[in-house]
N, C-alpha and C positions, 0 to 999 in steps of 0.2 A: 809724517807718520809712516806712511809705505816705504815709502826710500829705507828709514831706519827698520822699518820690519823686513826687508828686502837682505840687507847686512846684513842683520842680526841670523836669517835663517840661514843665509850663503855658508858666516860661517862657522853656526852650530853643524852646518851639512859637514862640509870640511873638516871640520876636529872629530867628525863621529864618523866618517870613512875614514882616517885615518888612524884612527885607534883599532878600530875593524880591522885593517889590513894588520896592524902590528898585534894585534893578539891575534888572528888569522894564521899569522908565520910563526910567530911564538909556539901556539899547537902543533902546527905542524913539526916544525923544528927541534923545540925544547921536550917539550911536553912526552909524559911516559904515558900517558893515555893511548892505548892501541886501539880500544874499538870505536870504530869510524859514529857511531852512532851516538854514542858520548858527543864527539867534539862537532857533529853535527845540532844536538841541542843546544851545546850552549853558542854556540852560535846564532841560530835561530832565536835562543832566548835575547842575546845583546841586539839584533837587527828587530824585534819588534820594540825591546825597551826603546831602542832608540827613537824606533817612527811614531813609539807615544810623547817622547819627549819634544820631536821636531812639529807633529801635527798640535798639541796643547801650544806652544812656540807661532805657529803661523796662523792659530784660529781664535785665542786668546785674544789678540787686541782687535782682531775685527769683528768679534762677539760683544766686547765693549764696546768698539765704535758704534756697533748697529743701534745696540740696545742704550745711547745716549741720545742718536739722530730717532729712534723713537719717541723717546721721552720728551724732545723735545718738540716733535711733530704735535704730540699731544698737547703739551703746553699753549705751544702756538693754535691750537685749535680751540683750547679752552676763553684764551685769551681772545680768538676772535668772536664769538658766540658776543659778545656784550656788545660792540658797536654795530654787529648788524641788526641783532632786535633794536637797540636804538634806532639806526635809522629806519628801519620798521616801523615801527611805535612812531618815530614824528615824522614820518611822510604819510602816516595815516590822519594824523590828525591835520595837517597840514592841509588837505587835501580836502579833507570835510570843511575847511574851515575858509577855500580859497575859491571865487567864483569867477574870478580872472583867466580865458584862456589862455592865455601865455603862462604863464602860473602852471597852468593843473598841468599844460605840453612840459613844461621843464620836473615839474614832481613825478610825470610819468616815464621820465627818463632816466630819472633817481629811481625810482620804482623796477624799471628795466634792469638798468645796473647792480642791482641790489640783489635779483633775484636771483642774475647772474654770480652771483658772490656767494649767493645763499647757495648753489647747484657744486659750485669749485668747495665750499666749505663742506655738502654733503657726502661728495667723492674722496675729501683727505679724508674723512672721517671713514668712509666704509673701506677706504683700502690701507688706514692704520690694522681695524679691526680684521681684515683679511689676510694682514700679515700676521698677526697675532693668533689665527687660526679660531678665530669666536665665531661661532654658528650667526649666521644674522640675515634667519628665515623669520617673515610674520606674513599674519593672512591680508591681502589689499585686492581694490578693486581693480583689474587688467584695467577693463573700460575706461576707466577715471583715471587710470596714471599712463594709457596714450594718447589721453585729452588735454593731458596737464602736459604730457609734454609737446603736444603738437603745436599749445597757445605758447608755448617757450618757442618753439622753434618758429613759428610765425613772425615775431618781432626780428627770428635773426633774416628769415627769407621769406619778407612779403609779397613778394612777387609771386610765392608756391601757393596753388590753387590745392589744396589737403581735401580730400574726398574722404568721410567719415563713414563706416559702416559697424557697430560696434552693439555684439551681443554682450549683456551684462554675466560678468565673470569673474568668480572667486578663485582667488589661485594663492597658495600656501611655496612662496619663495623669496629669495634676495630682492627685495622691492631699489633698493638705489642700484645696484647690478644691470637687474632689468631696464631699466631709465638707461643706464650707456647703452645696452645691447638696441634698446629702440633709437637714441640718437643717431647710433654708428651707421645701422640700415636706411633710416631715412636721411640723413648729411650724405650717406654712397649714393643715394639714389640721384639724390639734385644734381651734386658735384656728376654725374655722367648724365645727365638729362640736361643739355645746353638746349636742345630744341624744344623742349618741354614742359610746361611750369604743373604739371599734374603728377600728385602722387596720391596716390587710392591706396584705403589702409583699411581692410575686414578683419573683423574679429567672429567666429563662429563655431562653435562646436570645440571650444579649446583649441583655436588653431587661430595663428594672426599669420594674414597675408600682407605683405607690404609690395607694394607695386610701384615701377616706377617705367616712364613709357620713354626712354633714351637711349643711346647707343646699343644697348644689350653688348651680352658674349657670345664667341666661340666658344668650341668643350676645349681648347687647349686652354683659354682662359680661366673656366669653370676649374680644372682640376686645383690650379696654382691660386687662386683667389685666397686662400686662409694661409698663405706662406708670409713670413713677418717679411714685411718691407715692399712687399711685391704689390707693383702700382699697371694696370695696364696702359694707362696714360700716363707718362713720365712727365709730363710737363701742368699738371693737376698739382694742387695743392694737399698737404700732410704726410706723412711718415708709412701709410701702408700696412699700418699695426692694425685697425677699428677690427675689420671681421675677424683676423687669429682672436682676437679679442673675445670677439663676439661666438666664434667657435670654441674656445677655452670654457666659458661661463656655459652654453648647451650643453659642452658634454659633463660639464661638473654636477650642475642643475638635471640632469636626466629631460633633455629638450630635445624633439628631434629637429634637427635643422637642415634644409635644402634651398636649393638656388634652382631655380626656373629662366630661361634668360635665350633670347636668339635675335643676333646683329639687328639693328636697327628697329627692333620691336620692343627691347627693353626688358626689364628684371624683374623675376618676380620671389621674392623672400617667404619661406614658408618655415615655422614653429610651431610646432605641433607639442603640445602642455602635455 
C-alpha cells in the first residue's frame, strides 16, 4: 500500500512541477500580462491548488487505512469480551465446586491469567476510545483502585513487601489511565530496587507518595527521566516509554507530578490530585 502511495505522490509531485515551471515561462515569456501582481496570483493560486490536490493524494489512503485498523480493533475487542466472561463464569463456579488442592492451585492460575487478559482487554479498549478523542472521566475510589492494583501486581512480584497507607478518596478522572500511571511507578520502582523488596505507597490529603528504597538518581538523571526511550540502566529490561507515559497523562489530567530521589537511598514519586 505505501510503496504504491509513495509512486503515486512522486509522481503527481513531478507532473505538478512541471506544469508549474512551463506555465511559469509561458507568463513570463508569451503572456501580455504586465503587472507583476496579476501573474504573481495566479500563480500562487495553481501552487496551493496543487498542494490540495497532493496533501487529499497522500492523506486519503492513510485516513482509510487508520479508520479500517480502528474498526477492526473494535471488533477484535468486542469479539473478545464473550470468552473472557466465559472463563470468568466457569472458573467461578469451578472453584466453588472443587475441594482438591491441586484443582483450586491450577483454577488460581486460570484465574491469574485471566485477569491478566482482562487488564490487556481493558487498555485496547481505553486507548481505542483515547484515539477517538471520548472524554472517559467517571468518579472511583483512589484507595480501592491502588489496592486492586497492588493485588495484581503481587501475583507478578511476590517477593515485593507493598506497605499500604491509604486515606479513603474520591477522585473524578480516567480510572484505566490512572491504573497504567500506578503500574509504570511501581514496575520503575522494583526494576531499580535490586537490594530491596520494599515499596511503601501513602495516600493523604489527595496526594499519592510512592516510595521505593533502591539505587535512587542524580539531578542529571532526574532532569532526563520523562525523555522517550531513556533508561538509566541500559541493561534493565522495557523500552523507556512508562514515565513520558506517565508525565503525558499528569499534564493532560491537571496532576501535579515530582520525583524525589538521591543515590542509594531510592525514589520517591509524588501526585498531588
Amino acid at each position: 500500500m505505501f510503496r504504491n502511495l509513495r509512486i503515486n505522490i512522486f509522481i503527481y509531485y513531478f507532473l505538478t512541477v512541471t506544469t508549474f515551471l512551463i506555465i511559469f515561462y509561458a507568463l513570463i515569456q508569451f503572456s501580455t500580462i504586465t503587472n507583476i501582481y496579476i501573474i504573481a496570483i495566479i500563480i500562487l493560486s495553481f501552487v496551493i491548488l496543487s498542494a490540495i490536490f497532493i496533501s487529499k493524494l497522500a492523506v486519503d489512503p492513510l485516513y482509510e487505512y487508520v479508520i479500517n485498523l480502528q474498526n477492526l480493533s473494535k471488533e477484535t475487542l468486542h469479539e473478545l469480551n464473550l470468552p473472557i466472561t466465559t472463563i470468568i463464569s466457569n472458573t467461578d463456579m469451578l472453584k466453588k465446586n472443587s475441594v482438591d488442592s491441586k484443582n483450586l492451585k491450577r483454577i488460581a492460575r486460570i484465574e491469574s491469567a485471566c485477569n491478566m487478559l482482562q487488564n490487556r482487554y481493558n487498555e485496547l479498549d481505553h486507548m481505542i476510545k483515547t484515539q477517538t478523542f471520548q472524554e472517559i472521566q467517571e468518579s472511583f475510589e483512589l484507595d480501592t483502585l491502588i489496592e486492586e492494583r497492588v493485588t495484581f501486581l503481587q501475583h507478578i512480584y511476590p517477593h515485593i513487601d507493598f506497605k499500604l497507607s491509604l486515606e479513603k478518596t474520591t477522585i473524578f478522572n480516567d480510572k484505566i489511565g490512572f491504573s497504567k500511571v500506578i503500574d509504570n511507578i511501581i514496575e520503575n520502582g522494583i526494576k531499580y530496587s535490586q537490594q530491596s523488596t520494599i515499596i511503601d505507597i501513602k495516600l493523604n490529603q489527595k496526594t499519592l507518595l510512592i516510595q521505593d528504597f533502591g539505587c535512587g538518581m542524580d539531578e542529571v538523571e532526574l532532569v532526563r527521566i520523562f525523555d522517550n526511550y531513556y533508561q538509566s540502566n541500559e541493561n534493565m529490561q522495557g523500552f523507556g516509554i512508562g514515565l513520558s507515559m506517565v508525565k503525558r497523562f499528569c499534564d493532560k489530567n491537571s496532576i501535579t507530578l515530582n520525583f524525589y530521589s538521591k543515590i542509594d537511598y531510592g525514589t520517591t514519586v509524588s501526585l498531588s490530585l
